[in-house]
C-alpha positions in Angstrom: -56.8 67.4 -45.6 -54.5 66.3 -48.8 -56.2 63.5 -50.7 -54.2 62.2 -54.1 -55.9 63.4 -56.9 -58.9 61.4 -58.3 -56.9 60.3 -61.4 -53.9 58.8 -59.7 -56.8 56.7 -56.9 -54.7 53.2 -56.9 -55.1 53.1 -53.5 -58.1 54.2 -52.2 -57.8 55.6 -48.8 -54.8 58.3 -49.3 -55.8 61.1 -46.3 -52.8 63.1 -45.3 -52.9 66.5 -43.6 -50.8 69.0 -45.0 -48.6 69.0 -48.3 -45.3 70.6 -48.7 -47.1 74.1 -49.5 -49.6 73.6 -46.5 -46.8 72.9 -44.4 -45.0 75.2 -45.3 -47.6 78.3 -44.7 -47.6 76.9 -41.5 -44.5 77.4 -40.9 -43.7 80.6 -42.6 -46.8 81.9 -41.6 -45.0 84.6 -39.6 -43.8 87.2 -42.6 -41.1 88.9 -40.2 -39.5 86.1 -40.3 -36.8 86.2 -42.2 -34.2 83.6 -43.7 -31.1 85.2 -41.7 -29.1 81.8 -40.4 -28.2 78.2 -41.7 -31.2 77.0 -40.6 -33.3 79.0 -42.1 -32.1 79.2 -45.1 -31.8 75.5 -45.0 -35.4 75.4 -44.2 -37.1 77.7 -46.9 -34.6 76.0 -49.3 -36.4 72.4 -48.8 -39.8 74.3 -48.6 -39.4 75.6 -52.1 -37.7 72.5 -53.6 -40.4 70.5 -52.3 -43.1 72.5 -54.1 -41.3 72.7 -57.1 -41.5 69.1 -57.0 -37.8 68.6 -56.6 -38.0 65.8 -53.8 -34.8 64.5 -53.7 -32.7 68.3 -53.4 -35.7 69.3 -50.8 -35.0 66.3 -48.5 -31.1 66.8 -48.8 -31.8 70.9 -47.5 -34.5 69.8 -44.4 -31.9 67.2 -43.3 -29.8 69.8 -43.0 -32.2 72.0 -41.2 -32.9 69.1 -38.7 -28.9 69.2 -37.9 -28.8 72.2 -37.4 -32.0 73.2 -35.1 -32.3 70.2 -32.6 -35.6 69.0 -32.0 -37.1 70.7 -34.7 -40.9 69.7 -35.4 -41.3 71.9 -38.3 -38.4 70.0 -39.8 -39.2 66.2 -39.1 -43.3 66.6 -40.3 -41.7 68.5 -44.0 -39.2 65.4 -44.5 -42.5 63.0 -43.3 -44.5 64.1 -45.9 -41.7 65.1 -48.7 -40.5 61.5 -48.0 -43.8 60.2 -48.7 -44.6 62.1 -51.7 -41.6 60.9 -52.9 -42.2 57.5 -52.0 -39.4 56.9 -49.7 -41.7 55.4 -46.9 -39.9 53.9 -44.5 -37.9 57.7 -44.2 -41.1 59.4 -44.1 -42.5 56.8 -41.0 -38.7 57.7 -39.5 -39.7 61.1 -39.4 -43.3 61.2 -38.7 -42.0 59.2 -35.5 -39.3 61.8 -34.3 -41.9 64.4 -34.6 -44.4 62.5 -32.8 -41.8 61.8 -30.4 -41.5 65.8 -29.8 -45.6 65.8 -28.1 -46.2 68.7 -31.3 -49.5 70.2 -30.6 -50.8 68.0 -34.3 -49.5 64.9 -32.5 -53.5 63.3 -33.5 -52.6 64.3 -37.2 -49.3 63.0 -37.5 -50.5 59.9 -36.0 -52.6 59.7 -39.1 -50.1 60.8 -41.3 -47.7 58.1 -39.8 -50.9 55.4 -40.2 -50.7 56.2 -43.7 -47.1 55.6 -44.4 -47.3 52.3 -42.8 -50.6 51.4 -45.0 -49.0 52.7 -48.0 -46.1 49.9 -47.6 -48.7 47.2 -48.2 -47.1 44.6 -45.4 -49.5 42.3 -43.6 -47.9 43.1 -40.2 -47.8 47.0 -41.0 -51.4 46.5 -41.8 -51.9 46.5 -38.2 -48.9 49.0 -37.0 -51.4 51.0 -39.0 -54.9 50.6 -37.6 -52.9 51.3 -34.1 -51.6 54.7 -35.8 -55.3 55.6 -36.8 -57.0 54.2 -33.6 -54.1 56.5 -31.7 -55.0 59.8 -34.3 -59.1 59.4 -33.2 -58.6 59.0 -29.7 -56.1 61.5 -28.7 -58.4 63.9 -31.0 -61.6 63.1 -29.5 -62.7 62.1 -33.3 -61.8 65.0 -34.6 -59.3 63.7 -36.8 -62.3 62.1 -38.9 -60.4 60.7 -41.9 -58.4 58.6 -39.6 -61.9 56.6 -39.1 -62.0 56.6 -43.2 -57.8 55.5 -43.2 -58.8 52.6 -40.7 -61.2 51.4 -42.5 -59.0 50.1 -45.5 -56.4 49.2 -43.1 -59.3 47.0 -41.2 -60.0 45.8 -44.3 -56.5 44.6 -45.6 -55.9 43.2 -42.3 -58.6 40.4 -42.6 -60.7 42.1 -40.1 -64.0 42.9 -42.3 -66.9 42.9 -39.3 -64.5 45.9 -37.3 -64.0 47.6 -40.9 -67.7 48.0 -41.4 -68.3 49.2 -37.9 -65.1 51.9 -38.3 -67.1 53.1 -41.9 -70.6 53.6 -40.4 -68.8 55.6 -37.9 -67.1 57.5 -40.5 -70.5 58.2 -42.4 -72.2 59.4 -38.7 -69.7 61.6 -38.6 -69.2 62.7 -42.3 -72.8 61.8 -44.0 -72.1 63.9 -47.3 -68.6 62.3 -47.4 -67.0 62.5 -50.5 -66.4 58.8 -50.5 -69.9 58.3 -49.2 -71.2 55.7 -52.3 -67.5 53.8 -51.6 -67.7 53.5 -47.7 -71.9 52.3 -48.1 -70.8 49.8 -50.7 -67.8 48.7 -48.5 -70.1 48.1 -45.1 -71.9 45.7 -47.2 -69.2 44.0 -49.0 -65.5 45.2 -47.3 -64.1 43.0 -50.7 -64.9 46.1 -52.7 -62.5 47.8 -51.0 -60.0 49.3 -54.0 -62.6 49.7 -56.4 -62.6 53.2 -58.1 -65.8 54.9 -56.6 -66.9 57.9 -58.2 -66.6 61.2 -56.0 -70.5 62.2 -55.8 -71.7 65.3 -56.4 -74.5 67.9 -55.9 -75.3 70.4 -58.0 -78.2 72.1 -60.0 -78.2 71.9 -63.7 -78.4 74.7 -66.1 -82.6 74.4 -65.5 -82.9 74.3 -62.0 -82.6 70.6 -61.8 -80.7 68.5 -59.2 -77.7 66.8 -60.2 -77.1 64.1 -57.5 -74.9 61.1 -58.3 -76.6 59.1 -55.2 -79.4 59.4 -57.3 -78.4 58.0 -60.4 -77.4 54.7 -59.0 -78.6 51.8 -60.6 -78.1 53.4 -64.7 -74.7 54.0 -65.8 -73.5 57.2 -65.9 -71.4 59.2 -68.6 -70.2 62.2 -67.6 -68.5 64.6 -70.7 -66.5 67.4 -69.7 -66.6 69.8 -72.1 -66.7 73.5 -73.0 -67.6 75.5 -76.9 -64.1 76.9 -77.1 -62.5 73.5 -77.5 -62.2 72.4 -81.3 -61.9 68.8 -80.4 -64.7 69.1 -77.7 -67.0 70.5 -81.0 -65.9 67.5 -83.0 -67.1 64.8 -80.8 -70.3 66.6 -79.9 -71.8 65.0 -82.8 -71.0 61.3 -81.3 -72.3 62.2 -77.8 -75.3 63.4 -79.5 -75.7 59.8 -81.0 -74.6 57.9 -77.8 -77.9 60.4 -76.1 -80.1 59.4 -78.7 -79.1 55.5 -78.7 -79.1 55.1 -75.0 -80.6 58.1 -73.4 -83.8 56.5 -70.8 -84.5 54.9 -67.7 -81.2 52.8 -67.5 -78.8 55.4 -69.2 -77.8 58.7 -67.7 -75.9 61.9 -69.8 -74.5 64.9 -68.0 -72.7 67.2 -69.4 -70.3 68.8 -67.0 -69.5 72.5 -69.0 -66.3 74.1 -68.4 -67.1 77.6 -70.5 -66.1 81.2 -68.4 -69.0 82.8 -70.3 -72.4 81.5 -69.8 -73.5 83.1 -73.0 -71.1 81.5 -75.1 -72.5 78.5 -73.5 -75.9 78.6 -73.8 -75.2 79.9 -77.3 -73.5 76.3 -78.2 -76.0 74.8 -76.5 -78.8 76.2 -78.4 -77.2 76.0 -81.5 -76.5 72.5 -81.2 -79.7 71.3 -79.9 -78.0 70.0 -76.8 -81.2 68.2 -74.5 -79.2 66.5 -71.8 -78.6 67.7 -68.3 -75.8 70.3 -68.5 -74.0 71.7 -65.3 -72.5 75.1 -65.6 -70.3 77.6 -63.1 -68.2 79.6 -64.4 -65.1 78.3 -63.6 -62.6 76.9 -66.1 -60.1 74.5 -64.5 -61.9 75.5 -61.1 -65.3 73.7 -62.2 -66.5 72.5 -58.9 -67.4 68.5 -60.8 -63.9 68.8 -62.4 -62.0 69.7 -59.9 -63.7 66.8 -57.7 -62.4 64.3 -60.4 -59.2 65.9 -61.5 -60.1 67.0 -65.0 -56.9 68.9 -66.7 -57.7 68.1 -70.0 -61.0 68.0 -72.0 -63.0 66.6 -74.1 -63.1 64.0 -71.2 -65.3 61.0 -70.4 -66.0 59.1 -67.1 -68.3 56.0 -67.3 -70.0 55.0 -64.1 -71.6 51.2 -64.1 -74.6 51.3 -62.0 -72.8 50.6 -58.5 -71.2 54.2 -58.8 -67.9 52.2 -59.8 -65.5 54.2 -62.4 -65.1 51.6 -65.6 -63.6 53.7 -67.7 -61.9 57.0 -68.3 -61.4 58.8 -71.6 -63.1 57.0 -74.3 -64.5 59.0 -77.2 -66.3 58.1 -79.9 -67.3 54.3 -80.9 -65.7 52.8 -78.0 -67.1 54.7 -75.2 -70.4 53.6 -77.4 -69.5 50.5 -77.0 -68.7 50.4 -73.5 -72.2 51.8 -72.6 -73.4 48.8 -74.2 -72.0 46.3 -72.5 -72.7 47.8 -69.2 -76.1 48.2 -70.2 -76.0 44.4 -71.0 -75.5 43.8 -67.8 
C-alpha cells in the first residue's frame, strides 16, 4: 500500500497501491527482459522519469507506450498513478478506467486506486462515484482490499452519510485492529466531523528500560515527542530547553519521549548519562530508518510533534519558548 507521507496528511485518507517504483518492479520484474523495441523503450523511459520525479516527461514516454502496445495494462495503471502523483486527476481516473476496462488480474486494487482519484477531486457528486469505486474494490476482493474500507470511510463521510461511515470504520478496525490510523478511525465512529484532523500515527515500542511506549496509552496528557540524536549540534543545543519543558511539565497530565535517532547505542547512552536525560527514550539503531520516524516522516532533526490529549497533531517543529508555550495552553485546557 502507498500512503502520502505523514508530513504532507492534508487529506486524510490517501491509500493507493503501488507507486511508480512499485509498479514498476512489477512490471520489470522479469530481468531477461530487455528494452529491444519502441515500446519498451518507451516504457522503461516513463518508469525511470517517473521515479526521478519528472512527471510531466514520464507521462509524455507511457502515452507513447500505450500507442504503441494496444491494450496494454502495464501502461494505463503507470499513467493512473503518475497522473495522480502529479495531480492531473481527471487523466489519472481516464486511465485507471481503461485498465479496469482490460479485467487485469488487480481489477479490486485499481478500483481503489480509481476511488481515490475521484475523492481526491473533492466534488460532492464524485463523493459518491467514489464510495461506488471502494464498495466495488471490497467486494470483488472478498475484503481483501482492506484500505478500501479505510478510503470509504472519508468518502462516507464527505458525502453526508455519517451513520454508514461509522459502520464502514468499525469494519475497518475488525479487520485491521492495530491499524495505523487506529486512534483516527475510533475518534471518527464517534464523531465522523473529525474527519480531517491530523491524528498521530500510534506506535509500540519498548524504551531504552524495558518500558512500553504505546501512544493508545498516553491519551488523555499531551504528548511531545523530540526526535533527536548526540551527533546533532543543534539537537545538543536545545537539549537544555527540553530539559526545562521536562521539569516544568513532566506528571500526570504531560508526557516526554524522546525518539533517539543515534547508529551507536553507546554514543547514546553516553549523552544520555552525561546529560542526566530522565524521560522515556526510544532507541534502534536506525538513522533515517528509526521505526517512530519513519512512521511520522522525520528528515530532519531536532524535531518536535505535540499531541493534545485526543491523539490530535497541534503542532510540528516548535523549539524552545514556543513549544513551552504551546504545552501550556494545551495543558490549560
Amino acid at each position: 500500500m502507498y500512503h502520502l507521507r505523514f508530513a504532507s496528511r492534508l487529506i486524510p485518507l490517501i491509500a493507493l497501491l503501488l507507486t511508480p517504483q512499485a509498479v514498476a518492479q512489477e512490471v520489470f520484474r522479469n530481468p531477461a527482459m530487455e528494452p529491444n523495441d519502441e515500446f519498451q523503450k518507451a516504457l522503461l523511459r516513463g518508469r525511470d522519469l517517473a521515479v526521478h520525479g519528472k512527471f510531466d516527461e514520464a507521462l509524455v514516454e507511457l502515452t507513447k507506450a500505450a500507442k504503441l502496445k494496444e491494450n496494454c495494462i502495464e501502461c494505463y495503471q503507470m499513467l493512473g498513478q503518475v497522473n495522480l502523483q502529479a495531480g492531473k486527476f481527471r487523466d489519472a481516473a481516464t486511465a485507471y478506467q481503461e485498465a479496469i476496462r482490460l479485467k487485469p488480474s488487480n481489477e479490486a486494487e485499481l478500483h481503489n486506486a480509481l476511488g481515490v482519484v475521484f475523492f481526491l477531486q473533492g466534488e460532492k457528486d464524485l463523493y459518491e462515484s467514489a464510495i461506488v469505486e471502494f464498495r466495488q474494490a471490497i467486494e470483488m476482493s472478498d475484503g481483501r482490499v482492506v484500505k478500501a474500507y479505510y478510503n470509504m470511510g472519508h468518502a462516507l463521510v464527505k458525502a453526508g452519510r455519517n451513520a454508514e461511515a461509522s459502520a464502514v470504520f468499525k469494519t475497518y478496525l475488525e479487520k485491521v485492529p492495530n491499524a495505523t490510523e487506529a486512534t483516527e478511525v475510533r475518534a471518527l465512529i464517534k464523531d465522523p466531523s473529525k474527519a480531517g484532523e491530523p491524528f498521530a500515527p500510534v506506535f509500540n515500542v519498548k524504551s531504552t528500560d524495558g518500558k512500553p511506549l504505546a501512544l493508545e496509552s498516553l491519551k488523555g496528557k499531551v504528548v511531545l515527542l523530540d526526535f533527536w540524536a548526540s551527533w546533532c549540534g543543534p539537537c545538543r543545543d536545545d537539549m537544555p530547553e527540553i530539559r526545562n519543558i521536562w521539569k516544568k511539565y513532566g506528571g500526570d497530565q504531560f508526557a516526554l519521549i524522546g525518539i533517539n535517532l543515534d547508529r551507536s547505542e553507546r554514543d547514546f547512552k553516553s549523552y544520555v548519562k552525561d546529560e542526566k536525560i530522565t524521560w522515556p527514550q526510544y532507541f534502534d539503531g536506525h538513522v533515517w530508518d528509526n521505526k517512530v520516524s519513519r512512521l511520522y516522516g522525520v528528515n530532519a532533526i531536532p524535531h518536535s510533534v505535540l499531541i493534545d490529549q485526543k491523539g490530535v497533531i497541534r503542532e510540528i517543529g516548535l523549539r524552545g519558548e514556543q513549544l513551552s508555550n504551546a504545552i501550556g495552553e494545551l495543558l490549560k485546557k
